[in-house]
N, C-alpha and C positions, 0 to 999 in steps of 0.2 A: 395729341402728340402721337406721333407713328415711331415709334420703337422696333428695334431689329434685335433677335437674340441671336447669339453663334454660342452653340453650344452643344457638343456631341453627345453628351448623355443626354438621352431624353427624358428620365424622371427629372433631373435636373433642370431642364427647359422647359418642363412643364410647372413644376415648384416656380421655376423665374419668373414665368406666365402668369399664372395666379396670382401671386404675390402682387405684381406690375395692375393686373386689371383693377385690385382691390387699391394699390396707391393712388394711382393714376386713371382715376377711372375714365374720362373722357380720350382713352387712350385706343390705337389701333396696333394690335401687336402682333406682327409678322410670323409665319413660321417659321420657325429656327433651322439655322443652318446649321451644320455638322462640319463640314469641310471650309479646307479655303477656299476651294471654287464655286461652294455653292453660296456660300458669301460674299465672293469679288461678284459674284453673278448680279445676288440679292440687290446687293449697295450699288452697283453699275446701274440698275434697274428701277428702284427707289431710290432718286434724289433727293427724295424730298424726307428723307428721314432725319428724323430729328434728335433720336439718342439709341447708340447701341448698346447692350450688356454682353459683355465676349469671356470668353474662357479664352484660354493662352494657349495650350498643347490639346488639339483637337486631332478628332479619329483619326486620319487621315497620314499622321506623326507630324505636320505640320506646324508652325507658329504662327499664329492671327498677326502677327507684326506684317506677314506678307501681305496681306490682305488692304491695308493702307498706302501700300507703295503699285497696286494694280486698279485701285476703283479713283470714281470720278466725286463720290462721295465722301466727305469730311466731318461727319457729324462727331459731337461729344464722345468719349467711349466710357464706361464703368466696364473694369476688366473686375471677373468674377474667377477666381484659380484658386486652386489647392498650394500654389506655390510659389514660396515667397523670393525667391531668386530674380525675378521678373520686375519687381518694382517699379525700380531705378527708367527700366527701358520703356516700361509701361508711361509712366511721367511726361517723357518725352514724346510722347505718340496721342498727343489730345485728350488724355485720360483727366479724368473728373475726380475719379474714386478706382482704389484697389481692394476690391472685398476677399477675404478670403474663405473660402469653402471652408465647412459651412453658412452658407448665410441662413438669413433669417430677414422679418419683414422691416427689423427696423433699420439692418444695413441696408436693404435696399431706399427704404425709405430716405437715410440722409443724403445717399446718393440723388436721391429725386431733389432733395433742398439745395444741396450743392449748386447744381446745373440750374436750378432757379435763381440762387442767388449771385 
């Protein structure tokens, strides 16, 4: 499975990473993007991704929502936020799962069963 992270903290995308390698081990997982550009880039780029984990308000002051309305790519998303405002719009935008910060391995994990099931 090729997984994309967006996530501008990087201990945080690195914790996602870990986590991800350990669930999913036959997994290929991208360097995380930070911005929205370096995400519209990522996903214009890998089409062939198969599920992203996004944070919502990234470096940049931006919202990953734009990010879906500029790439060629449609994969699943697990949106990963500190905040809960976002739900509602998250739902609507291909999301699978809304984890909220902090996570841990076994919300990532139902997010993995989710998008299986």
């Amino acid at each position: 499975m090729k997984i994309a992270v967006i996530e501008d903290d990087p201990l945080v995308a690195e914790q996602l990473s870990r986590i991800l390698r350990r669930v999913v081990s036959e997994s290929v997982i991208l360097p995380a993007a930070r911005t929205v550009e370096e995400a519209i880039k990522m996903l214009n780029e890998h089409t062939d991704i198969e599920l992203v984990f996004s944070d919502i308000e990234l470096v940049d002051g931006r919202l990953c929502f734009e990010i879906l309305t500029e790439t060629r790519c449609t994969p699943p998303i697990v949106f990963c936020t500190a905040y809960q405002e976002y739900a509602l719009r998250a739902f609507d935008s291909l999301a699978i799962d809304y984890i909220l910060k902090p996570f841990d391995e076994a919300d990532i994990r139902n997010a993995i069963e989710k998008l299986k099931s």
